[in-house]
C-alpha positions as CSV (number, residue, x, y, z in Angstrom):
1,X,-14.7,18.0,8.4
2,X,-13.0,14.4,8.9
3,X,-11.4,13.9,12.0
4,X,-7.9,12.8,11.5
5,X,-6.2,11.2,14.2
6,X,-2.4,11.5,14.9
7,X,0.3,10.3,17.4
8,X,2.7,7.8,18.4
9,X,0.8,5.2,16.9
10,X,-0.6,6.7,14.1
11,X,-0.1,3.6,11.7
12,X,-2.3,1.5,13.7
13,X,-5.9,0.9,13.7
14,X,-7.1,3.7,16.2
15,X,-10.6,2.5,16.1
16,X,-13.0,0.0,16.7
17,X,-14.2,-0.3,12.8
18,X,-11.1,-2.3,11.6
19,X,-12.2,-6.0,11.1
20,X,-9.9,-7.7,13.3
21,X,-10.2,-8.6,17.1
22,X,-8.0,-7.9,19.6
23,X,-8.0,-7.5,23.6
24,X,-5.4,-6.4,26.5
25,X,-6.3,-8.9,29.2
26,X,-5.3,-7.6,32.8
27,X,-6.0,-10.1,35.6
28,X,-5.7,-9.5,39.7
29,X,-6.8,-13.5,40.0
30,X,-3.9,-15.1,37.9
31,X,-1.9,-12.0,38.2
32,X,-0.7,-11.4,34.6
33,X,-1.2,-8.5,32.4
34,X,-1.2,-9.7,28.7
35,X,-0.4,-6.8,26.1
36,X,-1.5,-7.0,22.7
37,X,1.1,-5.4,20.1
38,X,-0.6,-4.8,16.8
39,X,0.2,-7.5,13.6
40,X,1.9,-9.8,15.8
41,X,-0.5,-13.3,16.0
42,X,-2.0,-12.0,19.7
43,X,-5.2,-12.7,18.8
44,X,-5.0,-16.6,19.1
45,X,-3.3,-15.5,22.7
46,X,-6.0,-13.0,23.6
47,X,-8.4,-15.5,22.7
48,X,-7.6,-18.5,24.2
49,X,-7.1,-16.4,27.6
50,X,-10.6,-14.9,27.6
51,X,-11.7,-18.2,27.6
52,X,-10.2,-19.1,30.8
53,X,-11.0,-15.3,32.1
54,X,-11.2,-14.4,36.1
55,X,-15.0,-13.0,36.5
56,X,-12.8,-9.7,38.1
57,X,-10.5,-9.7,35.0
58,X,-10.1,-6.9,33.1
59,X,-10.6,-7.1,29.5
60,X,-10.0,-4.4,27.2
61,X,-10.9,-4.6,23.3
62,X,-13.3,-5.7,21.0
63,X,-13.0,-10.0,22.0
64,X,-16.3,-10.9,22.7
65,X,-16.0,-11.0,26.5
66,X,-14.6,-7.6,26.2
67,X,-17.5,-5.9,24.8
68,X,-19.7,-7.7,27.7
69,X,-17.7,-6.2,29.8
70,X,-17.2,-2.7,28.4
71,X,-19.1,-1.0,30.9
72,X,-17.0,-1.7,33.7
73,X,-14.3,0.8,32.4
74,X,-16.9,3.6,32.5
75,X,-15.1,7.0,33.7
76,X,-11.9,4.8,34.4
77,X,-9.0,6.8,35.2
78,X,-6.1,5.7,33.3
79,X,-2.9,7.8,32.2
80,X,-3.4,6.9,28.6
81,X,-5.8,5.6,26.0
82,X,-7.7,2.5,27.6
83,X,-7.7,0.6,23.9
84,X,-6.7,-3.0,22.5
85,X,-3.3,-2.1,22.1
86,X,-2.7,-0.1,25.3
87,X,1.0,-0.1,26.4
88,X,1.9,-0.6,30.4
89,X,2.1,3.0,30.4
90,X,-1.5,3.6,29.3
91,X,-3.0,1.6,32.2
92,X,-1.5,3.7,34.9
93,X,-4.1,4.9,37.3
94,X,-6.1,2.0,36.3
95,X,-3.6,-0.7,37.4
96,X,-1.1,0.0,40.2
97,X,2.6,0.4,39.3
98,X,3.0,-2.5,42.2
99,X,0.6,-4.8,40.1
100,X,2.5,-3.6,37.1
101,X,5.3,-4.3,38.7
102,X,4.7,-7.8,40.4
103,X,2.7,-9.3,37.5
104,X,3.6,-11.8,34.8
105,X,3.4,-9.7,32.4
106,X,4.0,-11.1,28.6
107,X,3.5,-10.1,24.9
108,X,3.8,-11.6,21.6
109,X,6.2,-10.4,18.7
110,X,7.0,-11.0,15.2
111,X,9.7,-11.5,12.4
112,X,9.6,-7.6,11.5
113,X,10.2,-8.4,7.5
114,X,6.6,-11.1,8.0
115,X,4.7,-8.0,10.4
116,X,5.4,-5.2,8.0
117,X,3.8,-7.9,5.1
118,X,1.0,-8.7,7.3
119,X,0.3,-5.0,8.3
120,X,0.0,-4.0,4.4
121,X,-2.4,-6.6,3.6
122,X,-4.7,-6.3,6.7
123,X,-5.3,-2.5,6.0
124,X,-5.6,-3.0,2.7
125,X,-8.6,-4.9,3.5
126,X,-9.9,-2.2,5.8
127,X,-13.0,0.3,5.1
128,X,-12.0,3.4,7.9
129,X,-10.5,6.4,7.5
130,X,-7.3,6.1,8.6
131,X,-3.8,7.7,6.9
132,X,-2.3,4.8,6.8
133,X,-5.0,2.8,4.8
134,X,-5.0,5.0,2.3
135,X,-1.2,4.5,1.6
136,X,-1.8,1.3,1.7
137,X,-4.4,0.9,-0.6
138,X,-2.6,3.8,-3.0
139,X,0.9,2.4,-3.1
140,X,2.4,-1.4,-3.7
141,X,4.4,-3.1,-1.2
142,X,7.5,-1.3,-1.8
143,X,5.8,2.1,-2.3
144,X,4.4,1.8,1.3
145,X,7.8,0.3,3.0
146,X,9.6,3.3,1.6
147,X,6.9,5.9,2.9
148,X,8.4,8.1,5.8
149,X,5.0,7.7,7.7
150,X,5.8,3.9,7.5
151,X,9.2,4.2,8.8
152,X,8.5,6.9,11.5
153,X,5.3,4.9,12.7
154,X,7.5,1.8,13.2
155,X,10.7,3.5,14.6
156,X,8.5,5.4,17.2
157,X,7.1,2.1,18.5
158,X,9.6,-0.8,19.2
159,X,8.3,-3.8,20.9
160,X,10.0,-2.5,24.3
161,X,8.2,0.3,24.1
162,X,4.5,-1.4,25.0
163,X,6.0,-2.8,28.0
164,X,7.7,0.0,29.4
165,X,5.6,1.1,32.3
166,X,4.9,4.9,33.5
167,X,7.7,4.7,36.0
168,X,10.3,4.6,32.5
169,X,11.0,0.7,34.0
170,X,10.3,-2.0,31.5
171,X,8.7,-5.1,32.8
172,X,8.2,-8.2,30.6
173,X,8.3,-11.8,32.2
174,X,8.2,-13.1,28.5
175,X,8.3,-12.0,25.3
176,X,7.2,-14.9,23.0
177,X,8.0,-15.0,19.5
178,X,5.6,-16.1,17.3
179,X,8.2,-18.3,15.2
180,X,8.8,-19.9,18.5
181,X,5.5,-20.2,20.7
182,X,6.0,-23.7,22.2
183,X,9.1,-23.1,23.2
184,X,9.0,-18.9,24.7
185,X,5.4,-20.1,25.6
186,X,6.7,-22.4,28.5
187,X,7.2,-19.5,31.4
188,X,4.0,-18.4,30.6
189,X,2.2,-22.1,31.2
190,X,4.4,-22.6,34.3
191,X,2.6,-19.4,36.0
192,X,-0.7,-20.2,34.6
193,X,-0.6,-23.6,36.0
194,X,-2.2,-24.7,32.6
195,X,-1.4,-24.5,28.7
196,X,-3.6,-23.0,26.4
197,X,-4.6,-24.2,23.1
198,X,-4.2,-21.4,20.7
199,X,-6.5,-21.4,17.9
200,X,-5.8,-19.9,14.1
201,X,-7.7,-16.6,14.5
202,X,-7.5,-13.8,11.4
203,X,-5.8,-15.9,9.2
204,X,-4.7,-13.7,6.3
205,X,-5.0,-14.5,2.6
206,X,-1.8,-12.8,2.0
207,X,1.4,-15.0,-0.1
208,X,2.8,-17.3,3.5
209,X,6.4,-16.5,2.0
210,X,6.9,-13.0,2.9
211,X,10.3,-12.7,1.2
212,X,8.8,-12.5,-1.7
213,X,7.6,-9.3,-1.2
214,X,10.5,-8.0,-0.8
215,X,13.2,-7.0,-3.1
216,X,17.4,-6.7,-1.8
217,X,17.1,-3.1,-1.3
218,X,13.3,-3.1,1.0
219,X,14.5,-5.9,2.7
220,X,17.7,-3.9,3.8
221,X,14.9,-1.1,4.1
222,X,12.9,-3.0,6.6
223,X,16.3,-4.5,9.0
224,X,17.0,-0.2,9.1
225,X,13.7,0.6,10.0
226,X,13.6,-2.5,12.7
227,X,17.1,-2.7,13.9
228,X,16.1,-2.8,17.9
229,X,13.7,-5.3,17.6
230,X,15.8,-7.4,14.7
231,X,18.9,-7.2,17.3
232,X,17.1,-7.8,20.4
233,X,15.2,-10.9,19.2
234,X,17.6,-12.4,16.9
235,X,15.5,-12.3,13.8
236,X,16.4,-12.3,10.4
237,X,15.5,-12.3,6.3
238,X,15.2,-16.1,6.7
239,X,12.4,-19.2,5.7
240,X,9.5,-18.3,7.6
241,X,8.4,-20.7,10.2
């Protein structure tokens, strides 16, 4: 019988057999906590960090440096999932809630209209088992925007809702938008005492415009679906940047 996994993030890869790489970076040394949300370009971030990684740092994911160092969360006790994607709630037991709370701790997002294109492409390309890779690969664009799992995947997991600690509290020194990474970047270098240079990393082959995926009625479906994290960001149907 195949095993079919369910829950609040149900959409997402829940697995390490999807072909992309991503890592949740949590370091004592520099004293930043770095959470990766799914489809949002954290993989250039996640990267570029692990390059300048603390031997202590903890690194959790499938980045090179994380695999090496795989072993070390053996039998880790951790209120939640210890994954790639783990929120701020998931590390509790593993991390303080006084690191959690004292840290820089940042994220990337992303226009929701471009993430939901990106997302349909990228599991289209998968090979697991997964729920939502088979809608992707059975319906067109439109079929799998205006799929209830879709919408109830998304609407279940706002961007607020990886930073929010197990205390309830949400703690986020910066969230950096992807259409505007010099500029949100610049709290983040301040702490670091040192930019990063952020490398391309799984550049899709999808169309760059991703309004034209969408028609006036799924692009009306999408700003429903995402209204917290439209609002709170200020995104919009615009050019992509």
């Amino acid at each position: 019988m195949k095993r079919v996994l369910r829950g609040k993030l149900s959409l997402f890869c829940p697995c390490a057999r999807c072909s992309s790489v991503w890592c949740m970076i949590i370091s004592s040394g520099r004293s930043y906590i770095f959470v990766h949300i799914p489809k949002t370009g954290g993989t250039s971030m996640a990267l570029a960090l692990e390059g300048r990684a603390m031997k202590d740092d903890i690194l959790i994911g499938d980045t090179p440096k994380a695999q090496k160092r795989r072993k070390r969360l053996a039998g880790a006790a951790s209120a939640g999932r210890l994954w790639k994607h783990s929120t701020l709630a998931d590390i509790d037991g593993l991390v303080p809630p006084a690191q959690i709370a004292s840290a820089f701790t940042f994220t990337l997002v992303r226009n929701p209209w471009d993430r939901m294109v990106s997302y349909y492409h990228w599991l289209r390309e998968q090979g697991f088992d997964h729920p939502a890779v088979a809608l992707a690969k059975s319906r067109d664009f439109s079929g799998f925007l205006n799929d209830p799992q879709t919408a109830s995947a998304f609407r279940a997991s706002p961007y607020g809702s990886y930073m929010r600690a197990a205390d309830g509290q949400e703690y986020c020194r910066a969230y950096i938008r992807l259409e505007h990474l010099e500029e949100d970047s610049a709290p983040l270098w301040a702490h670091l005492g040192f930019r990063l240079e952020l490398e391309v990393a799984n550049r899709s082959s999808r169309p760059r415009d991703f309004r034209a995926s969408y028609s006036d009625r799924d692009a009306e479906t999408l700003a429903a679906i995402c209204r917290e994290d439209i609002a709170r960001f200020g995104y919009g149907f615009g050019a992509p940047r």
